[in-house]
Each structure stands twice: as structure tokens, then as C-alpha cells.
N, C-alpha and C positions, 0 to 999 in steps of 0.2 A: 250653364257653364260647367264643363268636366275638370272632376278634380287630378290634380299632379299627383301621379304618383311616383309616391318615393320608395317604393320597398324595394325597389333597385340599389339607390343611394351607397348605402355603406357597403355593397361589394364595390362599385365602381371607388367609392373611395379610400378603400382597405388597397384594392390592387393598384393603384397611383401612389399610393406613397411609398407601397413594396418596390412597384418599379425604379421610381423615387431614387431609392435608398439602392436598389441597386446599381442603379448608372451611378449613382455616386459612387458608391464602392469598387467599381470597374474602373474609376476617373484616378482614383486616390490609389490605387494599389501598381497605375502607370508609372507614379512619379518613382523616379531615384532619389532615397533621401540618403546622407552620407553617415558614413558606421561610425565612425571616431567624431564626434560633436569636443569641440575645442570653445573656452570661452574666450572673448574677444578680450584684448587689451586693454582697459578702460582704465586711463591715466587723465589725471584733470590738465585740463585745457590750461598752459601757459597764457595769460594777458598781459599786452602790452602796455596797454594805456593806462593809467593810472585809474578810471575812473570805473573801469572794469571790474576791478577789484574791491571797489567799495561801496556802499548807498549812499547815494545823491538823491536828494528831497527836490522834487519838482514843485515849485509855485507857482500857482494859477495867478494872473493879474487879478482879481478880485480879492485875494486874502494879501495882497501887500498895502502899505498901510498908505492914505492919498497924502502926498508932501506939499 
């Protein structure tokens, strides 16, 4: 049985992740990102409902007590 050789291995693998890396950077240097970055508004959510606004304990039928 012939052995595998690998002394190819780590050029084939060096130049895939170069490539890699460069279509990535081809990919990302496409986009249009915007110059003036503004933060978003982040005002708390008005609720209605009363129940909204506060903790309500839920019980399972096994923990209430047999009448």
C-alpha cells in the first residue's frame, strides 16, 4: 500500500486561506457603510396593561394546596 503524501499539504493550505481572506476582503471593501453613525433612539416601551408592568407569579396546579 503507498503512502499519502503530504509535503504538498501546507502550501495547498497556506494558499486557500490567503485566497480566503482575500475574496473576503474584495467582498467587504464592496459595501457602502455610512460616515455619520447616529445612535438610535431607545426610549422604554410605554405598556398598557397593567400586568405589563409588574411580576405576576405563575402557579403550576401541583403547588396549590388539594381543597
Amino acid at each position: 500500500m503507498p503512502q499519502l503524501d503530504t509535503s504538498t499539504w501546507l502550501i495547498t493550505i497556506l494558499s486557500m486561506i490567503m485566497t480566503l481572506f482575500i475574496i473576503f476582503q474584495l467582498k467587504v471593501s464592496k459595501f457602502n457603510f455610512p460616515l455619520g453613525l447616529k445612535s438610535k433612539n431607545n426610549k422604554k416601551h410605554q405598556s398598557i396593561n397593567p400586568w405589563e408592568t409588574k411580576w405576576t407569579k405563575i402557579y403550576s396546579p401541583h403547588s396549590l394546596s388539594q381543597q
